[in-house]
N, C-alpha and C positions, 0 to 999 in steps of 0.2 A: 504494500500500500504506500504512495506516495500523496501529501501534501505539497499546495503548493505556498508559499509565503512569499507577499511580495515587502522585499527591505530595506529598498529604497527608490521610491518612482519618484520623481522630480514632473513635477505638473507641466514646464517646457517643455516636455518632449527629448531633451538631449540623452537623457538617458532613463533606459527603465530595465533596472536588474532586479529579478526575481530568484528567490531562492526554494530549490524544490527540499522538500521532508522526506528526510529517508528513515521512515521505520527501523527499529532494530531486527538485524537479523536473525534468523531463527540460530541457534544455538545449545550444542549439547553437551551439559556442563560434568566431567565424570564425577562419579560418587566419591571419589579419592579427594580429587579436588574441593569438591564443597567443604569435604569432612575437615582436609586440612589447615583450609582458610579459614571457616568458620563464617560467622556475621553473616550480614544482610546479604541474599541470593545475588543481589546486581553486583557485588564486588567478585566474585566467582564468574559469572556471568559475564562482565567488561575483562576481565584476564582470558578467559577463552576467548572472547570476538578478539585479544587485540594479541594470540596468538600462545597465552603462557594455558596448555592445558595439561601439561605436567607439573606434579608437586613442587619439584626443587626445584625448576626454572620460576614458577611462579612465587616461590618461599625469597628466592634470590633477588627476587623484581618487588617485593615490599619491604623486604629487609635487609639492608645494607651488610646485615652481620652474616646472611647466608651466601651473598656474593661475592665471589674469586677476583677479584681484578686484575686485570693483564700487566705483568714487569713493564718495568721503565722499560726494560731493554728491548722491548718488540717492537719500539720506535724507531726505524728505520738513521744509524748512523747516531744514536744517541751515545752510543759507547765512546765515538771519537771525539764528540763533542765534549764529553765529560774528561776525556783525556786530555785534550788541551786548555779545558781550564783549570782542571787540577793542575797541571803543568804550569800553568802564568799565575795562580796562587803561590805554589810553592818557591816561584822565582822572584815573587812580589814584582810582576810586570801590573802597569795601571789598565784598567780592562773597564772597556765603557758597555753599557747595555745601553742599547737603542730600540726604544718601545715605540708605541703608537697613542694617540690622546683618547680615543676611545677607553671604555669603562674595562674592556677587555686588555686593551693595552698597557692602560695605567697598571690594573692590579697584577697583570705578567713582571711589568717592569719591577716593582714592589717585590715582588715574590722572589725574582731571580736579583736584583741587590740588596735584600736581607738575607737570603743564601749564602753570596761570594763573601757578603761583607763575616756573615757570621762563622764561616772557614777561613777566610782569611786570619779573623780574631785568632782562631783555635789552634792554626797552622802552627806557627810557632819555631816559622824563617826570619831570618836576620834582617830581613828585609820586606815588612808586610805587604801584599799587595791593595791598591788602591783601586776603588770599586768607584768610577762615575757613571752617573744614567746621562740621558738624552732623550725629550721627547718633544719632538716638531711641532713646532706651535701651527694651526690649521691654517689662517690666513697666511702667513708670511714663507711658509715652507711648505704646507699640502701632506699628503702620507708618504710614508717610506724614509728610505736613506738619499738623504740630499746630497751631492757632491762638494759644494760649500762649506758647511758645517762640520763633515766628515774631514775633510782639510785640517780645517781647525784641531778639531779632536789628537788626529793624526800631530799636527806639529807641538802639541802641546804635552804630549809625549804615547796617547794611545798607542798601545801594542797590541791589543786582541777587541775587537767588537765583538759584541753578542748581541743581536737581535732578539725581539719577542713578539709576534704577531705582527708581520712586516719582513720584509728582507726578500721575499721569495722572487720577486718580479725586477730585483735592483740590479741587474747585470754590470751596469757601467761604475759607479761606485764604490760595489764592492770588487770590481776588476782593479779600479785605481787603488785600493787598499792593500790587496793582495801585491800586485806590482811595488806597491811600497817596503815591503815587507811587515804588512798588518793582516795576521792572519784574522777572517769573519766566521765564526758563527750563527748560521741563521737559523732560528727555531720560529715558525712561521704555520697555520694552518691554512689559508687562503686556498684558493685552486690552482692547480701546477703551469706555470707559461710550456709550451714546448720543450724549451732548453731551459735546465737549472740556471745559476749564476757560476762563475766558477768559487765555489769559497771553500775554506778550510771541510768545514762540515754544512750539510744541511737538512735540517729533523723538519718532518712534514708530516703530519697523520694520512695528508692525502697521497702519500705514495706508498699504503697501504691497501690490501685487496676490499674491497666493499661489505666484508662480512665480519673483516676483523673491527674487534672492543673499544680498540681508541679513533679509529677510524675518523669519529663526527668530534674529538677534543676540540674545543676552542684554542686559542690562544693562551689563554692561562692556562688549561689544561697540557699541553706539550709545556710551558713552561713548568706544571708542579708536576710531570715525568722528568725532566731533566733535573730538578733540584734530589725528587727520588735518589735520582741514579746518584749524584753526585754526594750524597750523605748515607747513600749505601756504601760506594767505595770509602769514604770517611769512618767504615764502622758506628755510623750511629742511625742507623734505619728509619728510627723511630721520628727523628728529629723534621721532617718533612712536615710532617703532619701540622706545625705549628702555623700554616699558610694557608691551612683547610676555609678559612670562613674568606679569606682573596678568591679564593677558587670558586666558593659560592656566588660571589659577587660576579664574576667575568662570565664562567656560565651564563646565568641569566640574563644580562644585561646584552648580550652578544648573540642573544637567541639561539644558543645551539641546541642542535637535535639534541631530547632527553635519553638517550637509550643506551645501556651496557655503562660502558665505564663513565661515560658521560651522567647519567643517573647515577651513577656509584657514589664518585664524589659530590655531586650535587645534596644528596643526603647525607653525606657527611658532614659538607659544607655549612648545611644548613646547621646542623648540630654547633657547629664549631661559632657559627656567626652569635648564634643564642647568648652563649658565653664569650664570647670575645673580649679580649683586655685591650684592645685598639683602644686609644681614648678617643681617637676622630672619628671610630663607628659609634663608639660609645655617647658622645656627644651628637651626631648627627640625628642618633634613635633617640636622643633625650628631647631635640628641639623639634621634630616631627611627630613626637608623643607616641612613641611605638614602643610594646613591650617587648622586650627581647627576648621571651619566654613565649610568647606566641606569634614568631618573626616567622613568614613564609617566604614562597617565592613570588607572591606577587608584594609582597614588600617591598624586594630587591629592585622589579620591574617596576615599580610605580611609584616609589621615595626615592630610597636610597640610591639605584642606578640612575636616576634623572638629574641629584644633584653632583652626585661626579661626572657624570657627560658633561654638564655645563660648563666644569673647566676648559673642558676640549673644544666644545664648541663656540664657547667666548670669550674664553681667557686662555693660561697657559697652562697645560694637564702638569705640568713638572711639578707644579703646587698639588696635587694629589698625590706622589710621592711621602713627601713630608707628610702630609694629612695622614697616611695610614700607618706612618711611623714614629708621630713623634710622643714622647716623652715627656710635653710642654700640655699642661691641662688649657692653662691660658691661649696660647698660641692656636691650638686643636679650636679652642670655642672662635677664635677669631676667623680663623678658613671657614668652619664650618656657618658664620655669619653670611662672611662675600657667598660662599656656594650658596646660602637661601637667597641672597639678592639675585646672583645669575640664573639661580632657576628660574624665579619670578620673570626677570626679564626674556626668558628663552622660550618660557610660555606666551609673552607677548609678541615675541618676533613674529612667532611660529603661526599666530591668528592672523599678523598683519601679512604675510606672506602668504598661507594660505587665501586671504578676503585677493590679493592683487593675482594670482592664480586662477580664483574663480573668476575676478575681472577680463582676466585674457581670454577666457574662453569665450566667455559672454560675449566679446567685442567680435573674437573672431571662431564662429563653431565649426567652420573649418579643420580648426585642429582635432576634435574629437573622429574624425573621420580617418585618421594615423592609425597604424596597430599598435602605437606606442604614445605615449602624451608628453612631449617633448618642447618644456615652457622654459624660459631665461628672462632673468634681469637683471640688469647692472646696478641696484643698490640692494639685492639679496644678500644678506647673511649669510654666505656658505656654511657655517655651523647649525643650521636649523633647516636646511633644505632637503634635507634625507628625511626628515621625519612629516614635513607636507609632503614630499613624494609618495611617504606612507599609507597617508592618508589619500591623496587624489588617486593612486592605483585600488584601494580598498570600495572607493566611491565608484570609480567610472570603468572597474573591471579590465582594468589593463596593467603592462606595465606604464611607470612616469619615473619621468627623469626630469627635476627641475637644476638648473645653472644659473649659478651667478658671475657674472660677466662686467665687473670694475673695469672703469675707461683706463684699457691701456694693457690690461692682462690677461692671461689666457681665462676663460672662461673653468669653472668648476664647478662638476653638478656632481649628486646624488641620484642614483637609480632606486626604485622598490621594484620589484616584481607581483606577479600571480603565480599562482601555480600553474604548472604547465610549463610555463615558461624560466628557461635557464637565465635569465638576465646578464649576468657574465659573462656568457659563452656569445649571447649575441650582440654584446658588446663588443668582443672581441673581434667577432668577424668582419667587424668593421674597423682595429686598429688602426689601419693606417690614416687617416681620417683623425687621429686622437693623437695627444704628446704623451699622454700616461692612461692606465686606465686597470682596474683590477675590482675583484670581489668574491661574490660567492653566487650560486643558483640566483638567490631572495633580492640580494643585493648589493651594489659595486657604486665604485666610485670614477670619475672619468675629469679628465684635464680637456679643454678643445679651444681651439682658436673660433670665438665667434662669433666670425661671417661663416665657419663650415655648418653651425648649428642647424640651418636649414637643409642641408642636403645630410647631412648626418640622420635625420629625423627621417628623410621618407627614405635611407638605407636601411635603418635599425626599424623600420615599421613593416619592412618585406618582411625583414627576416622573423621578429616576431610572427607574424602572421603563417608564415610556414611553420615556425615553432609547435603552433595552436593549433594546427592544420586548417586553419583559414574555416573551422568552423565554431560558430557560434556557440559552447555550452552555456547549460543552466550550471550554475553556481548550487549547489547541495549542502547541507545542512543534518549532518546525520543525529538522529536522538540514539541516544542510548536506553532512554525506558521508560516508558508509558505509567502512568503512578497517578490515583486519585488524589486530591489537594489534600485529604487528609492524613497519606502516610508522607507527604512533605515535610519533614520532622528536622531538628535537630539533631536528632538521635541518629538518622539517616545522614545527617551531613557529619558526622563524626566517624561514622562509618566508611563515608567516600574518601572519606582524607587519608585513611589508609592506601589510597591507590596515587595522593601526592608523592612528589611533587608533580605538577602538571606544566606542561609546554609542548614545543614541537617534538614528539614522537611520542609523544603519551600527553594529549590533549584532554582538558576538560569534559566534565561530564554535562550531558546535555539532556536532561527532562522533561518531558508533554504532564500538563495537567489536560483535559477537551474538555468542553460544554461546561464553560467558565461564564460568570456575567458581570460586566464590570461597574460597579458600585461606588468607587468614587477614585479620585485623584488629587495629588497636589505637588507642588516645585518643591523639592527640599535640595543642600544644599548651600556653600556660605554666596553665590551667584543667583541660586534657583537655577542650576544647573541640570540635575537631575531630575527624571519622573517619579513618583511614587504611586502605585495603581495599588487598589483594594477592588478583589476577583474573590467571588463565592462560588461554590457550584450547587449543584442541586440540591445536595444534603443541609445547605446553609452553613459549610464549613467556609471559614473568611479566612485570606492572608492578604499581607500585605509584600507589592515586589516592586524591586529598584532598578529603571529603565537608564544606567547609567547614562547622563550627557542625552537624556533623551528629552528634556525638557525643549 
């Protein structure tokens, strides 16, 4: 049986997406299974549809304690990587990490210079080594390894870069460094160019086979494998572990797929975050009034990863660094001050970009007739334009890639995708056309001179459309389970959190109450943002439910 929901018709005609209801599948849940999950039938039931119908695979996928997780060392060339920094600790050579200003890159970068720094401490050569970071401020430097900068670094006495979420697509930079005698390490998970870089080492989860565990790591995830590895050979195994609530943060914030070791740590993570001695997490949960005792992952997604991005996207991420490390209570309440002003402000960019977005189209609907929705302005924010991308691909069931385009520089946009569609890849296929450009399936980031903007748009709108295969789907909406308003429970939602945390690859639970009647409403809300609906059904059973931002 399908429904059909329409979820967002716009009364002009430009667009009308409708979302079809997909019933849950029928489903045959073994008696082993029930027995050994226990609780309410639909947690047994969503483990079968989402493929765990044996005990231990499903025992392993609620419970972190029953899950194997894959060595450091199945990371492709992590051995070597770990070799040569052991090797420049032990010679007290100065070793710079080169992050990325994303929430994923900041807490890699954190995670891999509390590492060096804290072997360094422990080493116990005549000459300690000196641990500097680097991370590209967005407008003035863009992502990756800049050849400028890297200069710098180099004459100032860098002997070994280490990259973390980044490095993978830098061929010409790290050629100049190597040429110099600066050997790079890059630990990076992005999608692979063709040709590597030539660098000392380089750790990728994506050049791994599609089935293996670390496969979907983030960024911080290949960085807290290489710290692994590297306080395994230290003899002290254990000591990783103390990075666990960093690793919660990047995950999330970075939307990787939840699944295998990815999920592993993220349950960890989450543990780790609850208690955390960070004082700039500790402070940040204080002044967003979050208990750390009931901190999930949409915490992460919806407070706390918003106001670390903001570094990135409007100030300087190197100041998250220090925020997650420091030792100064005072200093922690002062960052974590500025980060609530820039969020504020990032929230307002992001409306007024979005309102000049919707303008463009309106003025010209032309563009909605692209396979791609391909908008620019030259007083855009480049730090908030990935996240209206977001949003205008969400709205108008495409990909969108907006650019901002300051008189006089190359232009730089953000992509979001749909599903279906590789965004990256058909970015790619039109590199030459682009100065820089990289991501993932969901979403990438691209460099362009422009006046090509217009002929870049109806190349990357072929190729989309062949992506799609130039036909039209409905957009689907699967429920997981049909339930009268009255076992709507509490009780029932204590129950589902056993199958937390939820993201990409273990998604949200989604429930039908039918022949509902809707009895009253109101704004709630510090905006009147939000809808509030009071729905009874037959029996006269009343809830009340919260149409986020639906106001």
């Amino acid at each position: 049986m399908k429904h059909d929901l329409c979820s967002d018709r716009q009364t002009d005609g430009r667009i009308d997406t409708v979302k079809e209801w997909l019933d849950p599948q029928p489903v045959e849940v073994p008696e082993e299974l029930q027995t050994a999950i226990g609780g309410h039938p639909l947690v047994a039931q969503t483990l079968a549809r989402r493929g765990f119908t044996e005990v231990e695979p499903a025992r392993a996928f609620l419970d972190p304690d029953c899950y194997r997780p894959a060595p450091p060392t199945d990371l492709p060339n992590v051995t070597r990587a770990a070799e040569r920094l052991e090797k420049a600790i032990q010679q007290g050579e100065t070793i710079c990490v080169w992050g990325d200003f994303d929430a994923d890159g900041q807490t890699a970068t954190t995670l891999l210079v509390s590492t060096l720094r804290d072997l360094a401490v422990r080493q116990g050569s005549p000459q300690r080594a000196v641990v500097q970071y680097h991370i590209p401020h967005r407008r003035r430097e863009s992502h990756g390894v800049n050849l400028p900068v890297l200069k710098r670094l180099i004459a100032e006495g860098g002997r070994l870069v280490l990259t973390c979420d980044t490095g993978v697509t830098g061929h010409e930079p790290i050629a100049y460094a190597q040429a110099q005698g600066v050997d790079v390490v890059i630990t990076d998970h992005h999608d692979l160019p063709p040709r590597l870089p030539d660098a000392h080492a380089v750790v990728n989860p994506k050049m791994l086979p599609d089935a293996h565990p670390l496969r979907e790591l983030p960024g911080v995830g290949v960085a807290y494998k290489l710290a692994q590895a590297l306080y395994d050979r230290a003899g002290r195994p254990e000591d990783a572990a103390q990075y666990l609530d960093l690793v919660a943060l990047g995950i999330v914030t970075d939307v990787a797929v939840q699944t295998r070791d990815t999920r592993y740590l993220l349950q960890r993570g989450l543990e780790a975050l609850r208690r955390t001695e960070r004082l700039g997490l500790q402070v940040m949960m204080e002044s967003a009034e979050l208990n750390p005792d009931w901190l999930t992952e949409e915490h992460i997604g919806f407070v706390l990863g918003p106001r670390l991005n903001s570094l990135g996207r409007l100030a300087d991420a190197n100041v998250a660094v220090e925020f997650l490390t420091t030792d100064d209570l005072a200093r922690a309440r002062i960052l974590a001050t500025e980060m609530e002003g820039l969020n504020a402000r990032r929230r307002l960019l992001c409306d007024q970009v979005a309102q000049a977005a919707e303008a463009q189209i309106e003025r010209d609907p032309s563009l909605l007739e692209y396979g791609a929705l391909v908008l620019s302005h030259p007083s855009w924010p480049p730090g908030v334009v990935g996240i209206v991308a977001g949003r205008l691909a969400e709205r108008y069931g495409r990909p969108a890639i907006l650019i901002a385009t300051p008189p006089g520089e190359l232009g730089r946009g953000s992509a979001r995708s749909i599903p279906g569609c590789n965004i990256s890849a058909a970015i790619a296929a039109h590199g030459e056309m682009l100065d820089r450009f990289g991501g993932h399936p969901m979403a990438a980031g691209l460099a362009i001179d422009p006046e090509r903007i217009p002929e870049f748009r109806r190349a990357l709108s072929r190729t989309v459309l062949e992506m799609l295969g130039q036909v039209e789907e409905k957009a689907t909406l699967q429920i997981d389970g049909i339930l009268p308003l009255a076992n709507l429970s509490l009780d029932l939602v204590e129950e589902l959190e056993r199958l937390a945390p939820f993201g990409p690859g273990n998604p949200p639970l989604t429930l039908v109450s039918s022949a509902l009647l809707l009895t009253g409403h109101a704004t709630v809300g510090r905006s009147g943002e939000h809808l509030q609906l009071i729905v009874e059904d037959e029996g006269d059973t009343a809830q009340k439910v919260i149409w986020w931002q639906g106001a």
